[in-house]
PQR file of N, CA, C, O and H, with PARSE charges and radii, in Angstrom:
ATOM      1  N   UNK A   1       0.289   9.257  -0.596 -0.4000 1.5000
ATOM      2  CA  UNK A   1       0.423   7.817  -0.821 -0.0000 2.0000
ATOM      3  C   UNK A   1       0.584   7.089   0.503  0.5500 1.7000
ATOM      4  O   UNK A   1       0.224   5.932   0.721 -0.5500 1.4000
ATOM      5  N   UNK A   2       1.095   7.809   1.248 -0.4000 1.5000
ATOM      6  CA  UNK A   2       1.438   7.158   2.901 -0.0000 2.0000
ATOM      7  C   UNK A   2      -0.321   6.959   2.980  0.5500 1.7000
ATOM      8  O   UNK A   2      -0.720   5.963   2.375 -0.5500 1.4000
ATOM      9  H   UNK A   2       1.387   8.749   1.072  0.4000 1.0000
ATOM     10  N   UNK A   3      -1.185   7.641   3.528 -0.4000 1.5000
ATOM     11  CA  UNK A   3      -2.229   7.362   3.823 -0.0000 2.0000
ATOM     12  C   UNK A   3      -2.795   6.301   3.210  0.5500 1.7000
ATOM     13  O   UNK A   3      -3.536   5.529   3.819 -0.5500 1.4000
ATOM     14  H   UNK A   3      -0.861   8.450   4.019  0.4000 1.0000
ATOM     15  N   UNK A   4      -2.524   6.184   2.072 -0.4000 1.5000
ATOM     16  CA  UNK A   4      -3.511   5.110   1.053 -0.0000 2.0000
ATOM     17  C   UNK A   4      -2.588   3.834   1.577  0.5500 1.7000
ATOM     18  O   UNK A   4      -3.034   3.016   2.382 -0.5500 1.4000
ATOM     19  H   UNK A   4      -1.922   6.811   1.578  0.4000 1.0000
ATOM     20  N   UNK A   5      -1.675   3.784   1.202 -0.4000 1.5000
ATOM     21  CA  UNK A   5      -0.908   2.293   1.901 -0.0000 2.0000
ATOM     22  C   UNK A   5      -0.832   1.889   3.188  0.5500 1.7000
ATOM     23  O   UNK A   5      -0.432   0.766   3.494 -0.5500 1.4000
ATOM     24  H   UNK A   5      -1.313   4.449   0.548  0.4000 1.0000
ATOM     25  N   UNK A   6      -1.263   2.904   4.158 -0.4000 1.5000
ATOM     26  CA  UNK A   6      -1.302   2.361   5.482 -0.0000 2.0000
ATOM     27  C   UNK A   6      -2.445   1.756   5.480  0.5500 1.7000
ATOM     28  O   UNK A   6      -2.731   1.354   6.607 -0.5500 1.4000
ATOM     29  H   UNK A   6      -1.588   3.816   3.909  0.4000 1.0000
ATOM     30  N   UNK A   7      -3.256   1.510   4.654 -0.4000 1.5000
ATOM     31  CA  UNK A   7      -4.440   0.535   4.589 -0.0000 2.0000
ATOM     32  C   UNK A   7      -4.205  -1.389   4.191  0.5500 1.7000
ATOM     33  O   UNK A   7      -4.736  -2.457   4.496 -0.5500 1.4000
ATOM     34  H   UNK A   7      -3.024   1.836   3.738  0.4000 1.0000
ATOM     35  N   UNK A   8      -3.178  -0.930   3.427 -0.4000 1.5000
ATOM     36  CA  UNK A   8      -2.644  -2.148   2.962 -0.0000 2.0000
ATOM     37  C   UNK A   8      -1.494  -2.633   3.288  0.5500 1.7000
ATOM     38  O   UNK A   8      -1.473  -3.859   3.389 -0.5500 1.4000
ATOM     39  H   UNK A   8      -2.746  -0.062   3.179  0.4000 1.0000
ATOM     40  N   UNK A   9      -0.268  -1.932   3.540 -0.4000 1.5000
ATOM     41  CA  UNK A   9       0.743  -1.870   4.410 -0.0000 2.0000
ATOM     42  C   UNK A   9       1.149  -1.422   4.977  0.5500 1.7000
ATOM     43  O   UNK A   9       0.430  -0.429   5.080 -0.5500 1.4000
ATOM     44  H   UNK A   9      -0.285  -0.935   3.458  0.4000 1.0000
ATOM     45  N   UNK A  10       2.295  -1.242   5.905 -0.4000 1.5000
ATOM     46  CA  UNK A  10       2.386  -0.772   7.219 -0.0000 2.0000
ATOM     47  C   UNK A  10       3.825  -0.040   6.192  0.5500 1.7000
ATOM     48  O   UNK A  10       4.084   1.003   6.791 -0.5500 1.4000
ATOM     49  H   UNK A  10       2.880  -2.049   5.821  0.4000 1.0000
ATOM     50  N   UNK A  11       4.486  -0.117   5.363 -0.4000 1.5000
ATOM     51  CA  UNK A  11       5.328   0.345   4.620 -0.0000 2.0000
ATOM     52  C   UNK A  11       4.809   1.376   3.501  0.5500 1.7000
ATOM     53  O   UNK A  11       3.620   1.564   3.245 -0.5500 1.4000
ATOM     54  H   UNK A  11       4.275  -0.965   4.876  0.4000 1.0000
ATOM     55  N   UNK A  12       5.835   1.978   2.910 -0.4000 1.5000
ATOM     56  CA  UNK A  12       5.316   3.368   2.305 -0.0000 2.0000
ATOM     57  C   UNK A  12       6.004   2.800   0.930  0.5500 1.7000
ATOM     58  O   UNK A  12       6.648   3.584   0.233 -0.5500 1.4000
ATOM     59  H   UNK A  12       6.801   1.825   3.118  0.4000 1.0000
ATOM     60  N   UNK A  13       5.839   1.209   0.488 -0.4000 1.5000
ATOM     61  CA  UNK A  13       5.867   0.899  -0.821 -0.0000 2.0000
ATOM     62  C   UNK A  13       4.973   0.739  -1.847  0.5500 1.7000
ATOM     63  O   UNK A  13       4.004   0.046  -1.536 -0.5500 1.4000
ATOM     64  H   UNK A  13       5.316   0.572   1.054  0.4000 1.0000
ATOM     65  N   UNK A  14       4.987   1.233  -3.179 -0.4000 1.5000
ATOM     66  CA  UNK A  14       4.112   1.211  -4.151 -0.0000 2.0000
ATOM     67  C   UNK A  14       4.154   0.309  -5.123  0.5500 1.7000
ATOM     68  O   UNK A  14       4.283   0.381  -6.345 -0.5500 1.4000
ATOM     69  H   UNK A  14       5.775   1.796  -3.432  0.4000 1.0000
ATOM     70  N   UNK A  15       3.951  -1.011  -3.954 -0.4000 1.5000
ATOM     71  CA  UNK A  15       4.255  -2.237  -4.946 -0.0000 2.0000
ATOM     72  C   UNK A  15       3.021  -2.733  -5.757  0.5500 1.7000
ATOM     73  O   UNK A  15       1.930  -2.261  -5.439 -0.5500 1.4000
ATOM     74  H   UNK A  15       3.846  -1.070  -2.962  0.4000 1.0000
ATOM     75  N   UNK A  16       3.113  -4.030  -7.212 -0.4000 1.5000
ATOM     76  CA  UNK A  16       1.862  -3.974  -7.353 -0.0000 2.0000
ATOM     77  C   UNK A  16       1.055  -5.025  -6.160  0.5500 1.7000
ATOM     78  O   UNK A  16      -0.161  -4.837  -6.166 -0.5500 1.4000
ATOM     79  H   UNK A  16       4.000  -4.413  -7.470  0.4000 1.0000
ATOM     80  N   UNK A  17       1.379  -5.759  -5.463 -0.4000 1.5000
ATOM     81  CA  UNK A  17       1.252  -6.496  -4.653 -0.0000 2.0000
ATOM     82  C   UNK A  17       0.336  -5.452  -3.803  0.5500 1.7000
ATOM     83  O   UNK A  17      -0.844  -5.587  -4.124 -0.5500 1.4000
ATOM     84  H   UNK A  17       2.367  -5.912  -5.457  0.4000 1.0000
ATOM     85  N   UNK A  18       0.518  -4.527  -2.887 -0.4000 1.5000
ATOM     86  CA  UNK A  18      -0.087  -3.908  -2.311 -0.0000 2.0000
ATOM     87  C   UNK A  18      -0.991  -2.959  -3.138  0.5500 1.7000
ATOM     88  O   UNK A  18      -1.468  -2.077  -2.424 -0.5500 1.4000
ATOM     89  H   UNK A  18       1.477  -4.416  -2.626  0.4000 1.0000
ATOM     90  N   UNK A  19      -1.380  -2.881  -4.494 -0.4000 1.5000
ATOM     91  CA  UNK A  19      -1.917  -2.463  -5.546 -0.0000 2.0000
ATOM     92  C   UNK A  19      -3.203  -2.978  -5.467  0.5500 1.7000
ATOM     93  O   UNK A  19      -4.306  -2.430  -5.476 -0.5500 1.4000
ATOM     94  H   UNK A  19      -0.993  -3.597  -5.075  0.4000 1.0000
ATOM     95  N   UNK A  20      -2.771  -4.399  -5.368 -0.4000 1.5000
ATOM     96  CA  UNK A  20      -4.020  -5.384  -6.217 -0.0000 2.0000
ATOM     97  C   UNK A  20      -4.637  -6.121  -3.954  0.5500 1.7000
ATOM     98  O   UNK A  20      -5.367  -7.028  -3.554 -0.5500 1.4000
ATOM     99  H   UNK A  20      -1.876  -4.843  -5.360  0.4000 1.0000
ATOM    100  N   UNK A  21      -4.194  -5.563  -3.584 -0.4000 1.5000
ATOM    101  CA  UNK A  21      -4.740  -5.731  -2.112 -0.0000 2.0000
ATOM    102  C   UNK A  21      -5.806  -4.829  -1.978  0.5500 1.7000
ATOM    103  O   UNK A  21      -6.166  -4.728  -0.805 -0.5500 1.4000
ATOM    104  H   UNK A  21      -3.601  -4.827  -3.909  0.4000 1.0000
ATOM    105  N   UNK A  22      -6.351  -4.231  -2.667 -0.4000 1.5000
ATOM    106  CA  UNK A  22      -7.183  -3.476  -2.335 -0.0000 2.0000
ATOM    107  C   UNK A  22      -8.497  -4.490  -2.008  0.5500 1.7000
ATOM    108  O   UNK A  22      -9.565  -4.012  -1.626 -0.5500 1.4000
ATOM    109  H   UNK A  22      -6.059  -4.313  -3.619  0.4000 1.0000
TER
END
C-alpha cells in the first residue's frame, strides 16, 4: 500500500480522499 499511495500521497494513509485521487 506504501507504494500505491506514494503516488497520491506522501503519507501511508488509506483515506477515501486519496482513493478517489487516482
Amino acid at each position: 500500500s506504501l507504494k500505491n499511495n506514494k503516488k497520491y500521497a506522501p503519507t501511508e494513509a488509506a483515506t477515501p480522499a486519496t482513493l478517489h485521487q487516482r
